[in-house]
C-alpha positions as CSV (number, residue, x, y, z in Angstrom):
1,X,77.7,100.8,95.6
2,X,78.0,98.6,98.9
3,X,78.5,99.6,101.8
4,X,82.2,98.1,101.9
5,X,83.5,101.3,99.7
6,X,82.6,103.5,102.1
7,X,84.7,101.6,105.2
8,X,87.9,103.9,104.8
9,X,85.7,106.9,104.8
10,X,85.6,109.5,107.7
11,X,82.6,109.5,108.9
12,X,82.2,111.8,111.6
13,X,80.2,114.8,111.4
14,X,81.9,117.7,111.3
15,X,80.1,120.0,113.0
16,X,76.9,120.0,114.9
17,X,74.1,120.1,112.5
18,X,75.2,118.3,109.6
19,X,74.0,115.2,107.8
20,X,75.7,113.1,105.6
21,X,73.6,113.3,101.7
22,X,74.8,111.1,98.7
23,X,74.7,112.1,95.2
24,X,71.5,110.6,93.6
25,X,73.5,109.3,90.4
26,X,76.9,108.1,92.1
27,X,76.7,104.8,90.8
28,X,76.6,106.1,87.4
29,X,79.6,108.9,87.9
30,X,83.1,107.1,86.3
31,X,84.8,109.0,89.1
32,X,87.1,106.5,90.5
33,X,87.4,106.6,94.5
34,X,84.9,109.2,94.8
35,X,82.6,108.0,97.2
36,X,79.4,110.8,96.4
37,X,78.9,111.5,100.0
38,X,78.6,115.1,101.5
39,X,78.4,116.7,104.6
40,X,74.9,119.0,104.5
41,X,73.0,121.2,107.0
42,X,70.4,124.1,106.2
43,X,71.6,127.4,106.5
44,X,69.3,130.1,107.6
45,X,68.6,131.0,104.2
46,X,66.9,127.3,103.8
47,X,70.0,127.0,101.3
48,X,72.9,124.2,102.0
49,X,76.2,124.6,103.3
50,X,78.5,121.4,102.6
51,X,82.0,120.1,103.4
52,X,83.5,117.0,101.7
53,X,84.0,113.5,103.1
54,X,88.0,112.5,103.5
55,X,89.0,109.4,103.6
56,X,90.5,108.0,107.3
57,X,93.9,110.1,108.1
58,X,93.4,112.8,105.2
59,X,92.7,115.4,107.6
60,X,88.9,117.2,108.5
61,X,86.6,118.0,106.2
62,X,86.4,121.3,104.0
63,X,84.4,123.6,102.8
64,X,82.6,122.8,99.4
65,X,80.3,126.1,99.5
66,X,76.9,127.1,99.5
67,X,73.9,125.3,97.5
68,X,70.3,126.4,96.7
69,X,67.9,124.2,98.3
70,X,66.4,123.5,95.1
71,X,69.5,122.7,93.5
72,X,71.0,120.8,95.9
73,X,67.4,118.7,96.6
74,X,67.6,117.9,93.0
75,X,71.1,116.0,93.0
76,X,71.4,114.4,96.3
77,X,69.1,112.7,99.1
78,X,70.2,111.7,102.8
79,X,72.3,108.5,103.3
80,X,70.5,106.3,105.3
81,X,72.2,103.3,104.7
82,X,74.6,103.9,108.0
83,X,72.6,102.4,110.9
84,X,74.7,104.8,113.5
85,X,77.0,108.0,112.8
86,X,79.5,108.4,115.4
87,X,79.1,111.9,117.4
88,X,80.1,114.8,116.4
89,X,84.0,115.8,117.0
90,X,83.5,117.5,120.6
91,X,80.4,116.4,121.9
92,X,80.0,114.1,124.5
93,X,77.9,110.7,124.1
């Protein structure tokens, strides 16, 4: 998927600590408009707690609930291919 798809996407972090993750197998997924990006950070369990991705003027991001490490390792990897994220909403550059 290029890069150009995710354009319209909100792309700031939501909170301190979290890292945008993309579903290994998005490409493949007949989902239309879903983009397979998450919001991601370790709680301190060593599990994941993640929050969607809106789209630009849908609102914040939510809650999408708590993931095993092992499960959530298995389906997605970190989304490198943004060369700068924005700062997080509140924090100072």
């Amino acid at each position: 998927m290029s890069q150009e798809h995710y354009e319209d996407l909100n792309l700031v972090s939501p909170e301190e600590g979290f890292e945008l993750f993309r579903y290994k197998n998005a490409e493949g997924m007949k989902s239309r408009g879903w983009s397979g990006l998450y919001w991601a950070r370790k709680n301190e369990a060593g599990d994941y707690e993640i929050r969607a991705v809106t789209r630009k003027g849908e609102g914040y991001s939510y809650p999408g609930g708590v993931f095993s490490k092992a499960s959530f390792e298995r389906y997605y990897e970190k989304a490198d291919f943004f060369p700068s994220q924005p700062h997080p909403r509140g924090k100072a550059e």
